[in-house]
C-alpha positions in Angstrom: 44.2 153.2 73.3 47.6 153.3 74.7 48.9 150.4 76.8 48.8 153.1 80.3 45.2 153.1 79.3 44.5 149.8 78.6 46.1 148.9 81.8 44.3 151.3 83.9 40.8 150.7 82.1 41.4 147.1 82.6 42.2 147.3 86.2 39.1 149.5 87.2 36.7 146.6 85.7 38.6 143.8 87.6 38.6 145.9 90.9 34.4 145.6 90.4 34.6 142.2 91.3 35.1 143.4 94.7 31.3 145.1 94.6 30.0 140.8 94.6 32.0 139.3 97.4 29.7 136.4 97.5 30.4 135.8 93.9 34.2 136.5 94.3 34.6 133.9 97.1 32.4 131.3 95.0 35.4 132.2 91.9 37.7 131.8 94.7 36.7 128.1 95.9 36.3 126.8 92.3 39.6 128.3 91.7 40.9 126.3 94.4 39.6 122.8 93.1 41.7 121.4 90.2 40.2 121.2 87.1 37.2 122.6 88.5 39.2 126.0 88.1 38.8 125.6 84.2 35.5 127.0 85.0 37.5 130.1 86.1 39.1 130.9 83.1 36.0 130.2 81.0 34.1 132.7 83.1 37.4 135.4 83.3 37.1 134.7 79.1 33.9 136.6 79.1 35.6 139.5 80.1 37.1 139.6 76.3 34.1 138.0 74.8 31.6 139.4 75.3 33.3 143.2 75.6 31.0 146.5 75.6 28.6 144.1 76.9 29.8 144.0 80.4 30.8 147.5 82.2 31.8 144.8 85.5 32.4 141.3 85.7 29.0 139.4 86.3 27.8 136.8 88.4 29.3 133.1 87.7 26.4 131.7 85.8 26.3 129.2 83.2 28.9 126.9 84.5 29.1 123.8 81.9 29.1 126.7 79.2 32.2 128.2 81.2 34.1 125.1 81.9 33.9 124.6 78.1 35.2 127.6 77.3 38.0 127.1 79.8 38.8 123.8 78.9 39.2 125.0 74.9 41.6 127.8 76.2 43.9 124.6 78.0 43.4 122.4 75.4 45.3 125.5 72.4 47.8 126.2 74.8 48.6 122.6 75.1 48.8 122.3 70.7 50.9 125.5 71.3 53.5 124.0 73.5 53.5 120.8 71.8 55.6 122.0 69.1 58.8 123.7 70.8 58.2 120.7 73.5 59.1 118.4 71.2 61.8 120.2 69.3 63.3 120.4 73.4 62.4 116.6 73.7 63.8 115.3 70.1 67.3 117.1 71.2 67.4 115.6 74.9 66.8 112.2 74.1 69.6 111.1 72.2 72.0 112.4 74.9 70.2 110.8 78.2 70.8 107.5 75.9 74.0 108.0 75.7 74.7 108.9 79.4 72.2 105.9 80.1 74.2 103.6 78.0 78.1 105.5 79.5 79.0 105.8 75.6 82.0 108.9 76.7 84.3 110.5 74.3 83.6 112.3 71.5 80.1 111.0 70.9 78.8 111.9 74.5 80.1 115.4 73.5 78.6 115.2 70.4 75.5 114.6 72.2 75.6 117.4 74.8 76.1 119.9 72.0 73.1 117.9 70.0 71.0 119.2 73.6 72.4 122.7 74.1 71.2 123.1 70.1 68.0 121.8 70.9 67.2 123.3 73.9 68.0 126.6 71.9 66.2 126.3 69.1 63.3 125.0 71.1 63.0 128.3 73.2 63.6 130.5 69.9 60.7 128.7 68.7 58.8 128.7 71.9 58.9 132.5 71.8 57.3 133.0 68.5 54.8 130.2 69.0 54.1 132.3 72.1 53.7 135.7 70.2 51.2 133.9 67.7 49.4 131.5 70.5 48.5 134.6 72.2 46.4 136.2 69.7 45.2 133.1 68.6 43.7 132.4 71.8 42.3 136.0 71.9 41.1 135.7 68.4 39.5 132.4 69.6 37.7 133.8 72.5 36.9 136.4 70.1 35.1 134.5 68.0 33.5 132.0 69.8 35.0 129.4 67.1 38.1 127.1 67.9 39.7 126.8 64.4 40.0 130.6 64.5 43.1 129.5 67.2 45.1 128.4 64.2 44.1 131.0 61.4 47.2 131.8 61.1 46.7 134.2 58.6 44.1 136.0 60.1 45.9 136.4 63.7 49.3 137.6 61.5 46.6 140.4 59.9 45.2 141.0 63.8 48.5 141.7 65.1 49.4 143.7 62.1 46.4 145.8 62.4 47.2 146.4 66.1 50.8 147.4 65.6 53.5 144.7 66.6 55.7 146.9 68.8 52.3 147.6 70.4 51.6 144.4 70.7 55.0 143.2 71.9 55.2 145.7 74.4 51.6 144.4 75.9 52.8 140.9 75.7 56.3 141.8 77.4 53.5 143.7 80.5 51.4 140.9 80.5 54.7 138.4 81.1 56.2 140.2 83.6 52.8 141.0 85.5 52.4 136.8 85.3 55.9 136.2 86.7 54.6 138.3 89.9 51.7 136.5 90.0 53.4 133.4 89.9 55.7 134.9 93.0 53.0 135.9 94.6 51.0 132.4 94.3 53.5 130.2 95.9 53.3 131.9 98.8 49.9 129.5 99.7 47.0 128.2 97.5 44.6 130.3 99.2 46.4 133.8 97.8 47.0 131.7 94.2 43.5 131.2 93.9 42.5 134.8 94.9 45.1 136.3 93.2 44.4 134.2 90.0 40.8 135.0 89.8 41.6 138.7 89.5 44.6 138.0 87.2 42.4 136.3 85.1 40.1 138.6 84.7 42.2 141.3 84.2 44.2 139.7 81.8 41.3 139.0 79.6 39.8 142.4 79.7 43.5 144.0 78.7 43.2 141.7 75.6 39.7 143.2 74.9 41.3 146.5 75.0 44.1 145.5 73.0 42.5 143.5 70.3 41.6 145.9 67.3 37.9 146.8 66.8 36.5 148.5 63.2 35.3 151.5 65.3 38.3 152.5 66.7 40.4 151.8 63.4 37.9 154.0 61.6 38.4 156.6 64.4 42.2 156.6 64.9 42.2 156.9 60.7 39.6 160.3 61.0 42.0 161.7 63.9 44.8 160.9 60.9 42.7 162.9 58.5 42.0 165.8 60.7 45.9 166.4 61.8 46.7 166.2 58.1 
């Protein structure tokens, strides 16, 4: 499945959240409430989960099971960022103690450069951390098993059995569909919380489309065999 398809296939199944508007508003007000909203991302998570399963998004049910699910997606994300955080923290530290402390000369300048390093590296890192915290959140959901977050090699094989300029190309939509999001949200919580439910949702389902599946591998390999 190209990404045009996966995009368009994904869409259709989040716009069937409009056929429950009782169950969209009830998204919408636990969306609202912080930390309550973790609840929204476990239930949006189902959307990749449990796949062929679901031809709409269902009703809200099983909320402790959700907010579990939720909270495990925070928590990886969290592990994820730790690591270029730090990187971006070791770097900074060393020159606000020196401004702290007025040092000047050559060693504040030293320090500055010490930053600007850091800082650099720490988004270099921050970008591959992100290309591999993806799919390991995906692979996760997946699963239904946490440790599969951090099996490394597995995600490396999952991104090499989708295709990584496929991949990095859905990564790159899904980014620049999130910064509009994020435009769009800070125009009032009400429209974050609406417009975040269907993001959610629709950013789960695109990863169902996107994560490979042994049925379609063995199909795309028989078109191979055919053109041949």
């Amino acid at each position: 499945m190209d990404i045009a398809e996966n995009l368009s296939k994904s869409w259709e199944y989040t716009a069937k959240l409009l056929q429950d508007i009782g169950n969209l508003i009830l998204l919408i007000v636990i969306n609202i409430i912080p930390i309550a909203n973790f609840i929204v991302i476990g239930y949006a998570s189902r959307a990749l989960g449990e796949g062929d399963k679901l031809d709409k998004p269902p009703k809200i049910d099983r909320i402790g099971a959700a907010f579990v699910d939720g909270l495990k997606i925070i928590v990886v994300i969290i592990l994820y960022a730790l690591i270029p955080m730090l990187v971006i923290a070791a770097a900074l530290i060393p020159a606000g103690i020196t401004n702290i402390m007025q040092v000047g000369g050559i060693w504040d300048i030293l320090m500055s450069g010490v930053a600007i390093l850091g800082i650099t590296i720490g988004i270099i890192v921050g970008f591959f951390i992100f290309i591999i915290g993806a799919m390991g959140i995906i692979h996760m959901v997946v699963t239904d098993s946490f440790g599969k977050a951090f099996a490394f090699g597995e995600i490396l094989d999952i991104i090499g059995r989708i295709g990584w300029k496929r991949y990095l190309i859905w990564l790159l939509v899904m980014f620049l569909l999130s910064l509009l999001v994020g435009s769009l949200s800070s125009i009032h919580v009400l429209v974050s919380a609406i417009v975040g439910v269907f993001f959610l949702v629709f950013i789960f389902r695109s990863a169902y489309y996107i994560y490979p599946r042994e049925e379609e591998e063995e199909a795309e390999e028989a078109e191979k065999v055919i053109e041949i």
